[in-house]
N, C-alpha and C positions, 0 to 999 in steps of 0.2 A: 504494500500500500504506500504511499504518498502522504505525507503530510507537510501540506502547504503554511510557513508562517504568515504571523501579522508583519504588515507593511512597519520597517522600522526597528523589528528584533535587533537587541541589541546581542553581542557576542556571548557575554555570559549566558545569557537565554539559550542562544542555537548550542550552543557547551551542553546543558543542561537536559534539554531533550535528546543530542546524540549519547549523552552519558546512561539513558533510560532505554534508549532504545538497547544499547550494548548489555545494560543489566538485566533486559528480559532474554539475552540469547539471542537477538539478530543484530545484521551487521546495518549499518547506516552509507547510506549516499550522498554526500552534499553536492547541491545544483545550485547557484547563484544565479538569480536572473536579476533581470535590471531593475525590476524594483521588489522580490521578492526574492528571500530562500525557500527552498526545496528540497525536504529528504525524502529519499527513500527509506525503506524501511524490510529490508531484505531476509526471505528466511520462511521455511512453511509455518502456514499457521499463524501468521503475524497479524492478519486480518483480526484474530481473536481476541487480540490485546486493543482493541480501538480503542476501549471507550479508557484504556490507561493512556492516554495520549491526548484523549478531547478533552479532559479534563484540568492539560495545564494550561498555564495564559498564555503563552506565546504560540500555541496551532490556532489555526486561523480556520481549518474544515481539513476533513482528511479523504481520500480520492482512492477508491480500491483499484487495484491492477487486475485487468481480465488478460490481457495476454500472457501467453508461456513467455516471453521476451520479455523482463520490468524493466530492465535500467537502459536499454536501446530502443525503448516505445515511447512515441509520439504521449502516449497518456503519459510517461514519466518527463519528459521535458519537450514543451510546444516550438522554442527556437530551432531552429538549426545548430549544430556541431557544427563550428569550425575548427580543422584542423591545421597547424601553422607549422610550416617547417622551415625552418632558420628564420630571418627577416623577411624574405620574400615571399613564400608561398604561403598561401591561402587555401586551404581545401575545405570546401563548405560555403566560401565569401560568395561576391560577383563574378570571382576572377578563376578563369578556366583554365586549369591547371593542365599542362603535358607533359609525362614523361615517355623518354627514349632510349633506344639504346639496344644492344642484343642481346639474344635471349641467354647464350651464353658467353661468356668470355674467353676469346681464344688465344688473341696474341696482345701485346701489349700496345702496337702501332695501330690497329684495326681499331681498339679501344679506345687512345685518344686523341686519335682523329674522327672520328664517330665524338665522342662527348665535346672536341669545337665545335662540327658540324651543327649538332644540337642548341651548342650557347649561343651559336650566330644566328641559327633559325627565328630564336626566339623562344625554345624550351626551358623547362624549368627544371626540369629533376634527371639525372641519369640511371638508366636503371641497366645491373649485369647479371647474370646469372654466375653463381661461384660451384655452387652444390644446387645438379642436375636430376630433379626425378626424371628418369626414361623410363617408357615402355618396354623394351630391351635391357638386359641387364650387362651388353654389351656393345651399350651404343655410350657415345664419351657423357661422362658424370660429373664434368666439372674440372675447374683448376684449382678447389680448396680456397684453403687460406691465399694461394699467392693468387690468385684470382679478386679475393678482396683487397689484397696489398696492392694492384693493377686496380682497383676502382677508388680505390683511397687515392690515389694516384691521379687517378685523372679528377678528381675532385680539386686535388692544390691546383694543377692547373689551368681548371677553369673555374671553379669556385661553384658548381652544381651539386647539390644535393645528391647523394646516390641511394638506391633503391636494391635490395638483392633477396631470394627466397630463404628461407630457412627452413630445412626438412625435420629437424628432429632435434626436442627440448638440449641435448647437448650439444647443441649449437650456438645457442642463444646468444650465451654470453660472449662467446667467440664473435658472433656477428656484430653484437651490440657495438664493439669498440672498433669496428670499420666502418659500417651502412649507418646513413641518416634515418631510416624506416627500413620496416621487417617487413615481408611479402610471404602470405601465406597464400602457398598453390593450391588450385582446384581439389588436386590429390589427399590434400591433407585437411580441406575446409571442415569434417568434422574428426581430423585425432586430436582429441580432446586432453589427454595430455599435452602437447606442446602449445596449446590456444591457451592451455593455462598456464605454460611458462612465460606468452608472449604477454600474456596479462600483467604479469610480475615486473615488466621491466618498463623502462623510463623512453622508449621509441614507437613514434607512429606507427601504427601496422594497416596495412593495408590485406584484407580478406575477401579471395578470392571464392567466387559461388562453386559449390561444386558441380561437376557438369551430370549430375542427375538429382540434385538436391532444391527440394522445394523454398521460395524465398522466405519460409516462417523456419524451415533447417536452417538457412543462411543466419537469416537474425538470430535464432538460440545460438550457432557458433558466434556470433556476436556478441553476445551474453556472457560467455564463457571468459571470455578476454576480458570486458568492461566488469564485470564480476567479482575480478583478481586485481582493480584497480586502475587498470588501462582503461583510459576513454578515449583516447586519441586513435580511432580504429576509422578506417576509411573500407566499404564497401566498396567491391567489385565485380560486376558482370563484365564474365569472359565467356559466353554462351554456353549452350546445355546439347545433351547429345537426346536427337530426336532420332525419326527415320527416316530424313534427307541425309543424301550424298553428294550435294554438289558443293555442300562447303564442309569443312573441317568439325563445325558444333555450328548452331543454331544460335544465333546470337539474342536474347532476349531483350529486346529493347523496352517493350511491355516492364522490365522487371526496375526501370529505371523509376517513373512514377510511381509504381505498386510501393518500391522499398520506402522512399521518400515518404510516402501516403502514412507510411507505418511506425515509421521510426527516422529519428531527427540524425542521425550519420551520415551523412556525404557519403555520395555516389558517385566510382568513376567507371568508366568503361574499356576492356581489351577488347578492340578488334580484330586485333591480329590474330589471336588464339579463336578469336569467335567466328572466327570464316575462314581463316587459314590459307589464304589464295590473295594474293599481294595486290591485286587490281581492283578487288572489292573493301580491301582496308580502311582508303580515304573516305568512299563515299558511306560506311557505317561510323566511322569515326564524328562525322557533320551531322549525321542523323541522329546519335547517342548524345551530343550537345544542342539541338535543337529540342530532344524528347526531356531534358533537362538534365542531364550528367553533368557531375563538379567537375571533371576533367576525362582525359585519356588517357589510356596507354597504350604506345605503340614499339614494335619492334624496329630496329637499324640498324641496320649493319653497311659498311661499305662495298663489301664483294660476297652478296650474298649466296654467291652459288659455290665458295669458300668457305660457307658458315659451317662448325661444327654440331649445331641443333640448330631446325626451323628455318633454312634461308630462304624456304618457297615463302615464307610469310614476312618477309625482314623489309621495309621500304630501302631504297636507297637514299643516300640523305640528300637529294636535290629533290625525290619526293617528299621526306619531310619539310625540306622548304618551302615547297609549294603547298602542301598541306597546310601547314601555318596560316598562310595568307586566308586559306578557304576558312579557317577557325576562324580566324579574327571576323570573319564579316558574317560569319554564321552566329560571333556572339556576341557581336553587337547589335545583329537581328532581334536575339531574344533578350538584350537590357544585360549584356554581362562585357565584360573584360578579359583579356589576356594578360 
């Protein structure tokens, strides 16, 4: 449940009720809005302790939670999440965020000249793959650690935020002290172990839909994360596996206002994974920011028929540049910024 204070509670007050909520056995949420605070009030059963709650002075009414999803539900907080990464990026604002970059990391010259490419465009974030789920257990996995030391790297010099996945809770930590934000793949949207390591730590993560998992699955693996005290979690549709074959997954663009509808996290969109055929990437990219996506993410590589994962889906980066151009007037169409 939800309890809303009066306009004005002073500190000791919101102390005091988080201090009650902890002494019945659940854990508390704090949400500041602009002219009110907002707990949660986390934990089965909580519902039954209302009226120990309606009875101090500073709850103002108390709001029960019907979805499986509390602390990622639109009934738990009405604004939008914005998530910030370093100074400039916005995920959640007006401003429509892109990231680029390849899927995996192969060489060291492919990668920072790909993360110029990027900063000239006009992109904001770089994104590399270090540690590769494949389908094959002998198709390439990755360059490790030196593959992040190679994205740490090209961050000095261009100064872009980097993005890279993480498979498995002992990772975490490892990642943490490379990557700006943590990328949880398709493959792992519900191992609920590592959603609860990614919880525990102090970077944005960005959570990938599974590609057969319902958007109220998404949002509980949402949950999992914001749960363990991470709220800085960025949704992502990267399409769902239907029974067309003419693109890679299905990309659900429907799933962009659904999620929004439901819950206040920022939304960005892969197209590249969600159709998988390089020629139809730009024009679902324009259509996931017109349908109201916080941003993109797109694959780039410079020689992509040299990529060592995914180069039928990698733009080149004169595509990406010219992509750009089509964002910006697509989102200025709909009232937003790049």
């Amino acid at each position: 449940m939800i309890l809303t204070l009066k306009t004005g509670t002073s500190k000791k007050e919101v102390d005091n009720v988080i201090a009650k909520i902890k002494e019945l056995g659940f854990t508390p949420s704090l949400s500041r809005g602009t002219e009110r605070v907002v707990i949660g009030v986390i934990g089965d059963k909580a519902i039954v302790h209302k009226d120990k709650f309606a009875t101090m002075e500073a709850v103002d009414f108390i709001t029960p939670i019907s979805k499986p999803y509390k602390l990622v539900s639109r009934e738990f907080k009405k604004e939008n999440t914005i998530v910030s990464i370093g100074k400039d990026v916005h995920v959640g604002s007006k401003q429509v965020v892109v990231i680029g970059g390849p899927c995996s990391i192969d060489t060291k010259e492919n990668l920072i000249l790909t993360a110029r490419e990027i900063k000239k465009a006009g992109g904001h974030l770089l994104r590399g793959g270090a540690f590769k789920p494949r389908t094959s257990p002998y198709s390439f996995q990755g360059l490790g650690e030196k593959g992040l030391e190679l994205l740490a790297e090209a961050k000095k010099l261009t100064g872009l935020p980097t993005v890279t996945e993480v498979m498995d809770p002992r990772q975490v930590e490892l990642i943490c002290e490379y990557a700006d934000v943590l990328q949880i793949g398709a493959r792992n949207a519900q191992n609920f172990d590592l959603l609860k390591e990614v919880g525990q730590c102090a970077k944005p993560v960005i959570l990938k839909r599974g590609f057969a998992t319902t958007v109220e699955e998404w949002l509980m693996s949402a949950e999992y994360i914001v749960s363990k005290g991470n709220h800085q979690v960025i949704l992502c549709e990267r399409g769902i596996r239907t029974f067309e074959t003419a693109t890679r997954n299905t990309l659900d663009l429907s799933a962009i206002p659904v999620a929004k509808h439901l819950s206040h996290l920022p939304v960005m969109v892969d197209p590249s994974h969600g159709v998988g055929v390089r020629e139809y990437i730009v024009p679902m990219a324009l259509a996931a920011i017109a349908a109201g996506a916080d941003g993109v993410m797109v694959e780039v590589h410079p020689v992509p028929a040299e990529a060592l994962s995914d180069g039928h889906q990698a733009l080149l980066p004169i595509q990406f540049q010219h992509m750009m151009k089509q964002i910006k007037l697509v989102a200025e169409a709909v009232g937003r910024t790049i």
